[in-house]
C-alpha positions as CSV (number, residue, x, y, z in Angstrom):
1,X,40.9,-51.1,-9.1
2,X,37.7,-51.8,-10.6
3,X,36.3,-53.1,-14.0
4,X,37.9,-55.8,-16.1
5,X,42.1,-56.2,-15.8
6,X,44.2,-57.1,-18.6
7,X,43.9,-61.2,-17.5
8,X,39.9,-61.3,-17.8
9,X,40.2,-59.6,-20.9
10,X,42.9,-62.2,-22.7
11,X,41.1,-65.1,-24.2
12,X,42.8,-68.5,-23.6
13,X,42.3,-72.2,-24.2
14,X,43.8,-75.1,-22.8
15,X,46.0,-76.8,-25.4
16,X,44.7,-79.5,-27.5
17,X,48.0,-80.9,-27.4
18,X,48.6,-81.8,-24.1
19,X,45.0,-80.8,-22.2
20,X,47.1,-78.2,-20.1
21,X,49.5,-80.8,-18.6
22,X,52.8,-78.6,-20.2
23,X,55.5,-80.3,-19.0
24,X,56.0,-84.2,-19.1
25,X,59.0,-85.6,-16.2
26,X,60.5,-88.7,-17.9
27,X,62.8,-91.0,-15.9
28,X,65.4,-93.0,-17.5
29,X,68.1,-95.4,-17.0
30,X,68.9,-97.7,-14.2
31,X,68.9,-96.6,-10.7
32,X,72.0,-94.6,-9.2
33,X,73.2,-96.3,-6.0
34,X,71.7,-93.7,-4.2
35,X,68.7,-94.5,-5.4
36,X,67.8,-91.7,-7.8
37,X,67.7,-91.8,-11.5
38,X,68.4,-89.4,-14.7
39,X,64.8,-87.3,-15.2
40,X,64.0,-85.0,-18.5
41,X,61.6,-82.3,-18.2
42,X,60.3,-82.3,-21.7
43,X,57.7,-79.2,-22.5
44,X,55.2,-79.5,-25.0
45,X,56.1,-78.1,-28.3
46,X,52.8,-76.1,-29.3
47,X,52.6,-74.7,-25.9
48,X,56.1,-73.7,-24.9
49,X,55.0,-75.5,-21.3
50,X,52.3,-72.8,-20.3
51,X,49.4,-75.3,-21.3
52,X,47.2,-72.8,-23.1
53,X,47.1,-71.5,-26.5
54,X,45.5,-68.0,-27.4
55,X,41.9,-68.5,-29.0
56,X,42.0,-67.7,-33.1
57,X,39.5,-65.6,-34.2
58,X,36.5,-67.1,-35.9
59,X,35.4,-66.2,-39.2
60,X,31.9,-65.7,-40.4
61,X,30.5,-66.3,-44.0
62,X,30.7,-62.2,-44.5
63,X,34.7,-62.0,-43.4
64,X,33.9,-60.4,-40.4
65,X,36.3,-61.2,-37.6
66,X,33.9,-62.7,-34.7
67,X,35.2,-62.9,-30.9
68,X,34.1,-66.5,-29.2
């Protein structure tokens, strides 16, 4: 297939939130006698753990919508 797909055409930015790291593994508690511990995958909340956000559309001084 030639010519631009879907993908190039969607424009994305890495989240100012968490600078694309989505998902954040937390360990907690004392150590199981195995050796392992409790860990929480906690996603970032502006994200929803894909670590990019869509670009919003810029606005120039006339009102017309500008694509950057």
């Amino acid at each position: 297939m030639y010519g631009p797909t879907l993908a190039t055409l969607t424009r994305t930015r890495i989240c100012p939130n968490c600078d694309g790291f989505a998902t954040a593994t937390i360990t907690c508690g004392p150590r199981h006698d195995d050796g392992t511990r409790l860990v929480l995958h906690v996603d970032c909340r502006t994200c929803h753990g894909t670590g990019t956000v869509p670009m919003r559309p810029r606005l120039t001084t006339a009102d017309v919508e500008v694509v950057a």
